[in-house]
NUTORTI-590099 format. One record per residue: residue in one letter; x, y, z of N, C-alpha, C, CB in turn. Coordinates in steps of 0.1 Angstrom, whole numbers, plus 2048, in hexadecimal, padded with zeros to 3 digits. Glycine has a CB too. Layout:
# NUTORTI-590099
<"a", <X, Y, Z>, <X, Y, Z>, <X, Y, Z>, <X, Y, Z>>;
...
//
This chain:
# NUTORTI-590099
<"x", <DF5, D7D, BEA>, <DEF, D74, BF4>, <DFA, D71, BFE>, <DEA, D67, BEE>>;
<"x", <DF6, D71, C0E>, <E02, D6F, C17>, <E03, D62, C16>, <E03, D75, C25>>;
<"x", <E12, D62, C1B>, <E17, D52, C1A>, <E0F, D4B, C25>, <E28, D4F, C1E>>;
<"x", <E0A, D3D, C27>, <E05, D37, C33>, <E0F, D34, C3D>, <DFD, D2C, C30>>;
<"x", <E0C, D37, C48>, <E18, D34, C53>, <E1A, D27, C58>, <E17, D3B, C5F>>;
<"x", <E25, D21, C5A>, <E24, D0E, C5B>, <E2C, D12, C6B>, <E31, D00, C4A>>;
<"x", <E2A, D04, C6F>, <E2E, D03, C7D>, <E38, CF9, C7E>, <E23, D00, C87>>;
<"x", <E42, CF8, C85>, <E47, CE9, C89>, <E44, CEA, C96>, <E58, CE5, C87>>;
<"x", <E49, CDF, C9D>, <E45, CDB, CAC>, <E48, CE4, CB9>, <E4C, CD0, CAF>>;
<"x", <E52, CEA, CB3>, <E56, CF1, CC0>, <E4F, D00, CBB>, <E69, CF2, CC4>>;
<"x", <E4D, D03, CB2>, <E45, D10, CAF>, <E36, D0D, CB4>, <E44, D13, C9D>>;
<"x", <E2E, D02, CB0>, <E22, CFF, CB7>, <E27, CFF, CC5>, <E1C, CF2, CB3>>;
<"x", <E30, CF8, CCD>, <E30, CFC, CDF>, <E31, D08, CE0>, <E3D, CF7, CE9>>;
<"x", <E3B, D12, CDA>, <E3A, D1E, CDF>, <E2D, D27, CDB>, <E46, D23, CDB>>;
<"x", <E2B, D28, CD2>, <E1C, D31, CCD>, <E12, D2C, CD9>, <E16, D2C, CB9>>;
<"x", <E0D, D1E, CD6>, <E01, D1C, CD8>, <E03, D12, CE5>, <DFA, D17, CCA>>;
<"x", <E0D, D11, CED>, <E0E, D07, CFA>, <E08, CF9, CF8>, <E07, D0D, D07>>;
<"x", <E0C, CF8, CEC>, <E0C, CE9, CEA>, <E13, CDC, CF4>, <E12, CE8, CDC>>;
<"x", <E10, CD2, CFC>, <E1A, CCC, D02>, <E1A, CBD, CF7>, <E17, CCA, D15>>;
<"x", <E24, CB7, CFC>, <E2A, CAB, CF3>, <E1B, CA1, CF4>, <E3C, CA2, CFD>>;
<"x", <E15, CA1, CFE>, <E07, C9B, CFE>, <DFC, C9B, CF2>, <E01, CA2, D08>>;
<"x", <DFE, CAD, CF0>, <DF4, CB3, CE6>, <DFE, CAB, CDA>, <DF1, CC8, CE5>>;
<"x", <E0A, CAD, CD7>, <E12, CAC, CC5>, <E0E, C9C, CC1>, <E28, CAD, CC5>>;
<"x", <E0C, C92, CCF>, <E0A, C87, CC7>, <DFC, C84, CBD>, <E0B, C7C, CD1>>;
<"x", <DF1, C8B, CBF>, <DE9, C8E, CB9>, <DE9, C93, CAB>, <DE5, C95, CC1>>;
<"x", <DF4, C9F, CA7>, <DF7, CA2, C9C>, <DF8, C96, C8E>, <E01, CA8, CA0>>;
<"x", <DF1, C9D, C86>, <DF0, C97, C78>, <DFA, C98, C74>, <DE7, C9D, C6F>>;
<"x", <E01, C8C, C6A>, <E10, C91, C5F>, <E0F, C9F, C5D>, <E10, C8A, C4E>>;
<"x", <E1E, CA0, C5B>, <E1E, CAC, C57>, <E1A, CAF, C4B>, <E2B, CB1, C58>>;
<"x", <E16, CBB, C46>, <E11, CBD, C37>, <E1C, CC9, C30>, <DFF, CC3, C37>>;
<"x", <E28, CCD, C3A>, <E2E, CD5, C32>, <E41, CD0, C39>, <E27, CE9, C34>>;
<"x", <E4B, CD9, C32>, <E56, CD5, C38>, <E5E, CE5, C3C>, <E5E, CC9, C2C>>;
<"x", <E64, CE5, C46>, <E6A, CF3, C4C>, <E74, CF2, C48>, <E6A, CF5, C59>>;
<"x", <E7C, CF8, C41>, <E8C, CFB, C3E>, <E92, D04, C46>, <E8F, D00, C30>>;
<"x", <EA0, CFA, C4B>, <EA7, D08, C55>, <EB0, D13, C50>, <EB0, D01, C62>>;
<"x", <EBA, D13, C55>, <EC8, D1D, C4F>, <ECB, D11, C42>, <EDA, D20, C5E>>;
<"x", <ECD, D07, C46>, <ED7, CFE, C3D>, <ED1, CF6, C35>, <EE1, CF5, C45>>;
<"x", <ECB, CF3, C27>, <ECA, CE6, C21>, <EC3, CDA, C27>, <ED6, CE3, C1F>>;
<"x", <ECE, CD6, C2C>, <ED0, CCD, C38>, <EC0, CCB, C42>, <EDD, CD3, C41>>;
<"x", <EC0, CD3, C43>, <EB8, CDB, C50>, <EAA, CD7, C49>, <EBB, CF0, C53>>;
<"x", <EA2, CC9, C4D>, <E93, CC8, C47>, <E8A, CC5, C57>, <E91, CB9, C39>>;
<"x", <E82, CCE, C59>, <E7C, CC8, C62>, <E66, CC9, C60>, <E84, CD2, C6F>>;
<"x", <E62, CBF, C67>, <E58, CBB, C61>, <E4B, CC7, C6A>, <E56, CA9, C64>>;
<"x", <E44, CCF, C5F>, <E3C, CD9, C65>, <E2F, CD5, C62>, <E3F, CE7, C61>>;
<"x", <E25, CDE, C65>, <E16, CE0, C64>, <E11, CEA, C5E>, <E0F, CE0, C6F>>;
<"x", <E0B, CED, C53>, <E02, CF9, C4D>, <DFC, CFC, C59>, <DF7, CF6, C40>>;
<"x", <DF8, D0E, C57>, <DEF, D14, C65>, <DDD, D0C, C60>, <DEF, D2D, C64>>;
<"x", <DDB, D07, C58>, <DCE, D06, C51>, <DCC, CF4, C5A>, <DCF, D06, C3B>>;
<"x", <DD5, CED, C5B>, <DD6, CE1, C61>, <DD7, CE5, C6D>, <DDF, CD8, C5D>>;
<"x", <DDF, CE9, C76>, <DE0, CEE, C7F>, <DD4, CF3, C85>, <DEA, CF4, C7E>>;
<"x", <DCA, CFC, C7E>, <DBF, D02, C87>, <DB6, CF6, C86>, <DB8, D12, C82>>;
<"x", <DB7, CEC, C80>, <DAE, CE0, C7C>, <DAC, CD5, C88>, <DB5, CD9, C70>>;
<"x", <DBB, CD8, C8B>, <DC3, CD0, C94>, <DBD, CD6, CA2>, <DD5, CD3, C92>>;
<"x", <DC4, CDF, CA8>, <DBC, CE8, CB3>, <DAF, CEA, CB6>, <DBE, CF2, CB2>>;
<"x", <DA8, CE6, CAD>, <D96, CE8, CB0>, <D95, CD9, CB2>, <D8B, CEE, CA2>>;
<"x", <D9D, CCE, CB4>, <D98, CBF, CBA>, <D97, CBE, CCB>, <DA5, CB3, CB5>>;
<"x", <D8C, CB5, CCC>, <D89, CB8, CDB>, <D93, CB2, CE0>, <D7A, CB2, CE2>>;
<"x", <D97, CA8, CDD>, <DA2, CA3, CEA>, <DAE, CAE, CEB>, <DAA, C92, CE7>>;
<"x", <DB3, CB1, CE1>, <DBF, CC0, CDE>, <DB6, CC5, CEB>, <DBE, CCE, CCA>>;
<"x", <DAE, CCE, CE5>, <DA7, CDB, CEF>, <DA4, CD2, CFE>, <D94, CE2, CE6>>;
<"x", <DA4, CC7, D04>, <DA2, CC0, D10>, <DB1, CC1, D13>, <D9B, CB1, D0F>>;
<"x", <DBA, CBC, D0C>, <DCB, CBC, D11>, <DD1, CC7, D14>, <DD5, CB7, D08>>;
<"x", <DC7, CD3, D0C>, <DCB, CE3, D0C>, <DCC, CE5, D1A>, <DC1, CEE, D04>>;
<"x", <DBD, CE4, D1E>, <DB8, CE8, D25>, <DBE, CE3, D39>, <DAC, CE5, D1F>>;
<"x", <DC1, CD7, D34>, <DC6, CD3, D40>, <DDA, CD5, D45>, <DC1, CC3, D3D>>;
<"x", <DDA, CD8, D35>, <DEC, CDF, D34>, <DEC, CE9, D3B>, <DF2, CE5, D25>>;
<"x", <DDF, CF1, D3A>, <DDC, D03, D3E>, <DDD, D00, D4E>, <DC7, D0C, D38>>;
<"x", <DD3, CF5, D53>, <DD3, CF6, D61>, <DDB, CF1, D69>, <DC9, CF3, D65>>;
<"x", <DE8, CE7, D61>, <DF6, CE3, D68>, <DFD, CEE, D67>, <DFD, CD7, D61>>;
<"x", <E01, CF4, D5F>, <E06, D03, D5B>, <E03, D0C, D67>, <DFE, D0A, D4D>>;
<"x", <DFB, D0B, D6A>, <DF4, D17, D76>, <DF5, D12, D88>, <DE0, D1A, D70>>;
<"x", <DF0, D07, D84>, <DFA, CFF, D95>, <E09, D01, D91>, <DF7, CE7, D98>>;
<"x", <E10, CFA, D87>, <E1D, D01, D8D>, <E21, D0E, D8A>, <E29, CFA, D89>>;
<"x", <E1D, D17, D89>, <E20, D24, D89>, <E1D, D27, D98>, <E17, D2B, D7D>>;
<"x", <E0F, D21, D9D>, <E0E, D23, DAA>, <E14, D23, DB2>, <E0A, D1F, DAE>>;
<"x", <E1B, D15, DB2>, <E26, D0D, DBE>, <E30, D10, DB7>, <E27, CFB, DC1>>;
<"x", <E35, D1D, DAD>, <E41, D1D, DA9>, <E45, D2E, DB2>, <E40, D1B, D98>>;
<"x", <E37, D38, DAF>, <E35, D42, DBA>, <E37, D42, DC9>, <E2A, D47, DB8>>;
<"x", <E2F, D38, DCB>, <E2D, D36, DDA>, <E3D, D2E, DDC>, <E1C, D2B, DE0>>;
<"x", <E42, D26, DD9>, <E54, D26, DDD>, <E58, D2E, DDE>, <E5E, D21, DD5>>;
<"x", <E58, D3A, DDA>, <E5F, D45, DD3>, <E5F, D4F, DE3>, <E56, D4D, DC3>>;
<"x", <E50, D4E, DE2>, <E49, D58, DF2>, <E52, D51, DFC>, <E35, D55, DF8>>;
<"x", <E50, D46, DFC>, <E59, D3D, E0A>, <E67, D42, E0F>, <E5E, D2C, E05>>;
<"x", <E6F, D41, DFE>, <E7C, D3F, E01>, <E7D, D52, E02>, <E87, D35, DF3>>;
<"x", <E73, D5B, DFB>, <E76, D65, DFD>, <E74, D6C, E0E>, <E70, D6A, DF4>>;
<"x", <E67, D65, E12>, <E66, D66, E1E>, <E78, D65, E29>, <E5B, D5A, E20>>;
<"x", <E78, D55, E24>, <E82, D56, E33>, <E8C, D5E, E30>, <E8A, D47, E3A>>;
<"x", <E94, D63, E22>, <E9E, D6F, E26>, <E9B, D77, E28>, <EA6, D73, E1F>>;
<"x", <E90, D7C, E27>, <E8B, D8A, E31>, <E8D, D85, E3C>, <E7B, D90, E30>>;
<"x", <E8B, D80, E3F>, <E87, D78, E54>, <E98, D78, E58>, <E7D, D5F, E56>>;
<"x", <EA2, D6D, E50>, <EAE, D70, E50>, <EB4, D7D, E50>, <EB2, D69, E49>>;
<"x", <EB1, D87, E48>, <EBB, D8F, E4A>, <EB1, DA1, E52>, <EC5, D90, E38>>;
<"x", <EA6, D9A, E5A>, <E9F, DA6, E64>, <EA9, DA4, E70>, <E8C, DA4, E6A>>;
<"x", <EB4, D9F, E6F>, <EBC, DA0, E80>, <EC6, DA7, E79>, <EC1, D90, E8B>>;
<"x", <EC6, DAD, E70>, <ED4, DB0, E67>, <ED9, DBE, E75>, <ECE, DB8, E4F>>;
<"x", <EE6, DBB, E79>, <EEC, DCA, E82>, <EF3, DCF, E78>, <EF7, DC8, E90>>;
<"x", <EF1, DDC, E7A>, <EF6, DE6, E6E>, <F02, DF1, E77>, <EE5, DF1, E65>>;
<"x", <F0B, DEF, E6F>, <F18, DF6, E75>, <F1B, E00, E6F>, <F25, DEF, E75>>;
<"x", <F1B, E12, E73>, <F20, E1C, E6D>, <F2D, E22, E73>, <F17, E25, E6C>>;
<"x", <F38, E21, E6D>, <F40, E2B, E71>, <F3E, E3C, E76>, <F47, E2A, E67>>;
<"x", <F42, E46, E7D>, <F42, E52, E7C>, <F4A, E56, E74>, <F43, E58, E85>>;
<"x", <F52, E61, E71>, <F5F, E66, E6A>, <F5E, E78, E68>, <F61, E5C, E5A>>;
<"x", <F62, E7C, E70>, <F66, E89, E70>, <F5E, E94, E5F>, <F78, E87, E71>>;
<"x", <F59, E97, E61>, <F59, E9D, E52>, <F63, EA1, E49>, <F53, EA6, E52>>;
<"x", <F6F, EA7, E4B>, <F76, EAA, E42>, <F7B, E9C, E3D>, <F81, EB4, E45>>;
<"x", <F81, E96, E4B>, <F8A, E82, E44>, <F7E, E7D, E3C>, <F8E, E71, E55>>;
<"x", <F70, E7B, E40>, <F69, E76, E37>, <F6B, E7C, E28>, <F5B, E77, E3D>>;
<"x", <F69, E85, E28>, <F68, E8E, E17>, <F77, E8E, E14>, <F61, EA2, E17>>;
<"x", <F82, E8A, E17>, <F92, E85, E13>, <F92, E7C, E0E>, <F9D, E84, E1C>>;
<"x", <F8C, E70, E14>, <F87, E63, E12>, <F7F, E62, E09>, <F82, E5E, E1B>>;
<"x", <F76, E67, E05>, <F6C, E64, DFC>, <F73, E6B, DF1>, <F5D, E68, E00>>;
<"x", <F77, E71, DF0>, <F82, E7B, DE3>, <F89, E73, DE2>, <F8A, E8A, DE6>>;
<"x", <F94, E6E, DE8>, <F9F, E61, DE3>, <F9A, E58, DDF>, <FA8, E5A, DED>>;
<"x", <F8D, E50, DE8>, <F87, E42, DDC>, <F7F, E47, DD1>, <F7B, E35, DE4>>;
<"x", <F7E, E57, DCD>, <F77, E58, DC4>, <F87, E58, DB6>, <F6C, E66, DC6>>;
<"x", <F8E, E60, DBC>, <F9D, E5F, DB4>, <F9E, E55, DB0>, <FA8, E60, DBA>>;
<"x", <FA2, E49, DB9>, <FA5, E3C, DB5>, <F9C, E36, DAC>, <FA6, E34, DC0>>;
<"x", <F8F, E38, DAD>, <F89, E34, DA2>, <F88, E37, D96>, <F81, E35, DA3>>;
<"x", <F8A, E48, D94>, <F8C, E4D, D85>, <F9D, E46, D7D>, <F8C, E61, D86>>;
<"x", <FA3, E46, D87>, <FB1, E3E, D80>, <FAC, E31, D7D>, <FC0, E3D, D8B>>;
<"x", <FA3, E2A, D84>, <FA2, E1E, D82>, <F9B, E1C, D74>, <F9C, E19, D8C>>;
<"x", <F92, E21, D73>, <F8B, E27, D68>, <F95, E2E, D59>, <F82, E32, D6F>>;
<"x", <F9D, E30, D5C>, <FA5, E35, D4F>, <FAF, E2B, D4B>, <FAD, E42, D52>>;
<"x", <FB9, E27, D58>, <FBD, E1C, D55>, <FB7, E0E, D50>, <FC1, E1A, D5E>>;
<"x", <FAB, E09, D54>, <FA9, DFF, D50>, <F9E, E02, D3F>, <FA3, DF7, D5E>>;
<"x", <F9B, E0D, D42>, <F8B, E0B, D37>, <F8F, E17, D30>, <F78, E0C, D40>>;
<"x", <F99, E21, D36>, <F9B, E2D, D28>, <F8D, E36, D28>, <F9C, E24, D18>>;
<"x", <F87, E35, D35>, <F79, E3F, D32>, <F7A, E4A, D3B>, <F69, E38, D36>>;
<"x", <F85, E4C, D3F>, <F86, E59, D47>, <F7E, E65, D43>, <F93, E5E, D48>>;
<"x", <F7A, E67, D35>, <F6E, E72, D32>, <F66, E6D, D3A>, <F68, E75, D23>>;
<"x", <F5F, E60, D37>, <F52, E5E, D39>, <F4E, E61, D49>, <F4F, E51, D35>>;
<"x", <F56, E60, D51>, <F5A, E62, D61>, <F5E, E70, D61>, <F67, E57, D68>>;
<"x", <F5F, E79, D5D>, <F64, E85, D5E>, <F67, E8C, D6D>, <F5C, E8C, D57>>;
<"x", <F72, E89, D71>, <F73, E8D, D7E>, <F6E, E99, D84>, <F7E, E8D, D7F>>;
<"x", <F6D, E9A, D93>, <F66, EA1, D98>, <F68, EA1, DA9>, <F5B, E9E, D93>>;
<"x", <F64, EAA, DAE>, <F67, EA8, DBE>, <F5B, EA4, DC2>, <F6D, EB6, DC6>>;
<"x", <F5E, E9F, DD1>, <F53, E93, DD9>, <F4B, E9A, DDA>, <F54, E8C, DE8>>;
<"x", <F3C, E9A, DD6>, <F2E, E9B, DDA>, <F27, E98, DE4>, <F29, E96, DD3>>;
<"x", <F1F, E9C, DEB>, <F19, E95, DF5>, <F12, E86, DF3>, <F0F, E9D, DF9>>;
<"x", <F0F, E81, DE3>, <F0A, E78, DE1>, <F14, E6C, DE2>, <F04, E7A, DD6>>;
<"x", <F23, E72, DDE>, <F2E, E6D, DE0>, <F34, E66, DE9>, <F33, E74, DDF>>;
<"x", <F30, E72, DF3>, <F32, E6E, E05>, <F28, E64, E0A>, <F2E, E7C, E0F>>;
<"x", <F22, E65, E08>, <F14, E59, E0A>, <F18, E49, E06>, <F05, E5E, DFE>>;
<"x", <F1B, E48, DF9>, <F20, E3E, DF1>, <F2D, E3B, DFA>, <F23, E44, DE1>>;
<"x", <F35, E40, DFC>, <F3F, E3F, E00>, <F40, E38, E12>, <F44, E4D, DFD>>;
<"x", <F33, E3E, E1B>, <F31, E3D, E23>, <F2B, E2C, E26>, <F2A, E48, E24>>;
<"x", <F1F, E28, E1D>, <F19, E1D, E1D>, <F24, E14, E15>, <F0A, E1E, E17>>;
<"x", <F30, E15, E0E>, <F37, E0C, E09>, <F42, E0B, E13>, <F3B, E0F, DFB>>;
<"x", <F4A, E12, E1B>, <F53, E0D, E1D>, <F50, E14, E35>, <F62, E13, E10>>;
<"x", <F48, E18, E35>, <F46, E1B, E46>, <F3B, E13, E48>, <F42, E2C, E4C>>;
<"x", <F37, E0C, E46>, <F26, E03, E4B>, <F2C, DEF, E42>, <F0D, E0F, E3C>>;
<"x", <F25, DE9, E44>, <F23, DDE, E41>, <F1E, DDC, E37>, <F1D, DD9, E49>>;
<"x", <F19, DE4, E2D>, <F0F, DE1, E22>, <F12, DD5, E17>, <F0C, DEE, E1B>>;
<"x", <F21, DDC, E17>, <F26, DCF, E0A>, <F28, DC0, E0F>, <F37, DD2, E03>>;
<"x", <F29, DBE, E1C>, <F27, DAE, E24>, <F1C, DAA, E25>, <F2B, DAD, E32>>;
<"x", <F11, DB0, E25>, <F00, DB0, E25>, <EFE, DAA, E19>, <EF7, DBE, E24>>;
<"x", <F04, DB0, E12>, <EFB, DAF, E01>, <F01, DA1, DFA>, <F01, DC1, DF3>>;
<"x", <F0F, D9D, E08>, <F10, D91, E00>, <F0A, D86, E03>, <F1C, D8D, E00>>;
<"x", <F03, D8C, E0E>, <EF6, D79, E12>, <EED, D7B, E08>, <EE8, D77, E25>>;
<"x", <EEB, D83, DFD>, <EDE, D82, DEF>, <EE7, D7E, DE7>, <ED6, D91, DE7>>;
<"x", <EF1, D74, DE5>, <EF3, D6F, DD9>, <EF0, D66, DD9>, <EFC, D6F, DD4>>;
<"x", <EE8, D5E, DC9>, <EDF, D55, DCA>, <ED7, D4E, DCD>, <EE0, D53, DC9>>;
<"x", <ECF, D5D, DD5>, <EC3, D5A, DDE>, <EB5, D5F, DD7>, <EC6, D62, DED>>;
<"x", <EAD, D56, DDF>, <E9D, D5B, DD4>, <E98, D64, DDC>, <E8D, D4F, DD1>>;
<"x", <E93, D71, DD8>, <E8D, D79, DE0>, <E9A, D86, DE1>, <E8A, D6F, DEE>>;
<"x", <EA5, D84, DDB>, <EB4, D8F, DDD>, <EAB, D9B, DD9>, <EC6, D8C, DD0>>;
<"x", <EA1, DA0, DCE>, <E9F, DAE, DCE>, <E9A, DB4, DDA>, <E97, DB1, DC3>>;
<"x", <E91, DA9, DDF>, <E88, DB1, DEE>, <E92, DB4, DF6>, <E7D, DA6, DF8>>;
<"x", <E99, DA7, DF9>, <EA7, DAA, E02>, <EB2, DBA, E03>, <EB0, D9F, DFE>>;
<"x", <EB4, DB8, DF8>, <EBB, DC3, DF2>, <EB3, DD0, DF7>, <EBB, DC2, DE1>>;
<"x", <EA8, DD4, DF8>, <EA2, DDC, DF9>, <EA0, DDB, E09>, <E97, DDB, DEF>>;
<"x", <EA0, DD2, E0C>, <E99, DD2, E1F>, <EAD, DD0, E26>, <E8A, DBA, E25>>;
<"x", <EBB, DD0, E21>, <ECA, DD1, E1E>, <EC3, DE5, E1F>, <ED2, DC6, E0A>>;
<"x", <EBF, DE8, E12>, <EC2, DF9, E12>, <EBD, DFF, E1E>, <EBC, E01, E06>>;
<"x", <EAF, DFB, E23>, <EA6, E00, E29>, <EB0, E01, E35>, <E98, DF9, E2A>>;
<"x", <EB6, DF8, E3D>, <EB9, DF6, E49>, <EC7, DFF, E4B>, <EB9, DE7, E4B>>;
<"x", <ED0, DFE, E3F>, <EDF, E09, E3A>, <EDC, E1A, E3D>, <EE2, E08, E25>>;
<"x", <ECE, E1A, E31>, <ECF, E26, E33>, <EC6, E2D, E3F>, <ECD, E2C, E26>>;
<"x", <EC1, E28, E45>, <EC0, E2B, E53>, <EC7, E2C, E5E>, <EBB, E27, E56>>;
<"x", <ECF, E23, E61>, <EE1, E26, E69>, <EE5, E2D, E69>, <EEC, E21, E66>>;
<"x", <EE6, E31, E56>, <EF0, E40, E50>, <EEA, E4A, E55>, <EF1, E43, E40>>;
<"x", <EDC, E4D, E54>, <ED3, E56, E56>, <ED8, E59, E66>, <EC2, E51, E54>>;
<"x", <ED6, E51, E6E>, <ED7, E56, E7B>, <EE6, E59, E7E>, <ED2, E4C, E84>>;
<"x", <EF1, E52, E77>, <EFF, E58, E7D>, <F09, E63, E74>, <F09, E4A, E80>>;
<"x", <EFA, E65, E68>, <F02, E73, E60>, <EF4, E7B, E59>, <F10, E6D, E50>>;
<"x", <EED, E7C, E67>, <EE1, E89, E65>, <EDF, E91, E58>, <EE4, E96, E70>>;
<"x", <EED, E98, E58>, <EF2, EA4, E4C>, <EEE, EA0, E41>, <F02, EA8, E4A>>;
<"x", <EF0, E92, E40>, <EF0, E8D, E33>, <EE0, E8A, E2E>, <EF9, E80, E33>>;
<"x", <ED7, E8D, E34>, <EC7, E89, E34>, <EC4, E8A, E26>, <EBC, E93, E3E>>;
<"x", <EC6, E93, E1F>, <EBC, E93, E11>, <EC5, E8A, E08>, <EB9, EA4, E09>>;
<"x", <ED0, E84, E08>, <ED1, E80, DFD>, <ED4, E71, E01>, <EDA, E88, DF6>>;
<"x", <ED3, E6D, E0C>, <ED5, E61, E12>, <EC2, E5B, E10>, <EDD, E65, E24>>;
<"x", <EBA, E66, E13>, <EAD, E60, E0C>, <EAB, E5F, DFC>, <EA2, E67, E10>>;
<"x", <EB2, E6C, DF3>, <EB4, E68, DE6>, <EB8, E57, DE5>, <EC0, E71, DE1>>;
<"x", <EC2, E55, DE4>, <ECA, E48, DE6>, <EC0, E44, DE9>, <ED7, E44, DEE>>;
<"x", <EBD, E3C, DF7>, <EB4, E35, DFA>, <EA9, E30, DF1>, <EB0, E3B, E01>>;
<"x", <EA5, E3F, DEB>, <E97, E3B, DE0>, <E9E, E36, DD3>, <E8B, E4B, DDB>>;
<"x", <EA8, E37, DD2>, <EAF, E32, DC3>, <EB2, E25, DC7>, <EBD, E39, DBC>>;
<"x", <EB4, E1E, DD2>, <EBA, E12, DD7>, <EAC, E0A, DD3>, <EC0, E12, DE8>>;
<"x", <EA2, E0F, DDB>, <E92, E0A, DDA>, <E8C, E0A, DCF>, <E88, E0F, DE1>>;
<"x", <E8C, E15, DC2>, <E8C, E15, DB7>, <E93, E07, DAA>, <E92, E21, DB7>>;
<"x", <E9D, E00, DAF>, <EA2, DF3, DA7>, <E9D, DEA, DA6>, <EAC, DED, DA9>>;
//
């Protein structure tokens, strides 16, 4: 025969959205909950009292009215959300976006040295130089390299800190980058839209 399942208070809030309204209602307890320790007695409810309990009209009236405070603030908790997400969009649609040019070979020297510097960084600090297994600059490389240190992108991304709405932003930040890039390194078209869709992909 299975064991009967007992409740204490905060197991009834979570399971069944009980608020402190509905618990004053509750009958003595008829069982006791033991925690890790001895010590540890806290006062529960058999599931057999408990469904006894929950089929009372005023319960099911307090339920009910818990359900529809629950759902106004979920409302006015979304619709804040739209607001504040709204105006950083609005704030950052004047965003000017700055690309450097750079010769193709200095660009791909450059992007090979900060990739260098990184794998040492990586061995020195973390010992994972396998896991980074070095390699020469990629075009995906060059790209990376391009939106991190020739455009503005990393100054952008710092008006999303602890802001509501940062993923949209983030994404309307990529949209506007990798279009700049697009126009002042053509060559680079297919993988600068790769990127792009991986940026919009998070």
């Amino acid at each position: 025969m299975a064991k009967e399942k007992i409740y204490t208070k905060t197991a009834l809030k979570r399971e069944f959205g009980l608020t402190d309204k509905c618990l004053a209602y509750l009958p003595p307890a008829d069982k006791i909950w033991y925690g890790r320790y001895k010590s540890q007695r806290y006062p529960a409810w058999s599931e057999s009292l408990i469904q006894d309990f929950l089929a009372q009209d005023e319960v099911q009236l307090l339920l009910v009215m818990a359900t529809k405070r629950w759902a106004k603030r979920q409302q006015a908790a979304q619709k804040a959300v739209a607001t504040k997400t709204n105006a950083l969009l609005a704030e950052l649609a004047d965003i000017k976006v700055q690309v450097e040019r750079l010769p193709k070979k200095k660009l791909k020297r450059l992007t090979q040295a900060s990739l260098d510097d990184w794998y040492l960084y990586r061995e020195l600090n973390y010992h994972s130089y396998d896991e980074f297994a070095y390699h020469e600059a990629t075009d995906w490389d060059i790209v990376n390299y391009i939106r991190h240190n020739l455009t503005n992108y990393d100054d952008e991304l710092t008006r999303l800190a602890n802001r509501v709405g940062r993923q949209e932003g983030f994404k309307l930040i990529s949209r506007k980058i990798y279009a700049e890039i697009l126009k002042v390194y053509p060559e680079y078209r297919t993988t600068i839209e790769k990127q792009l869709q991986e940026h919009l992909s998070r």
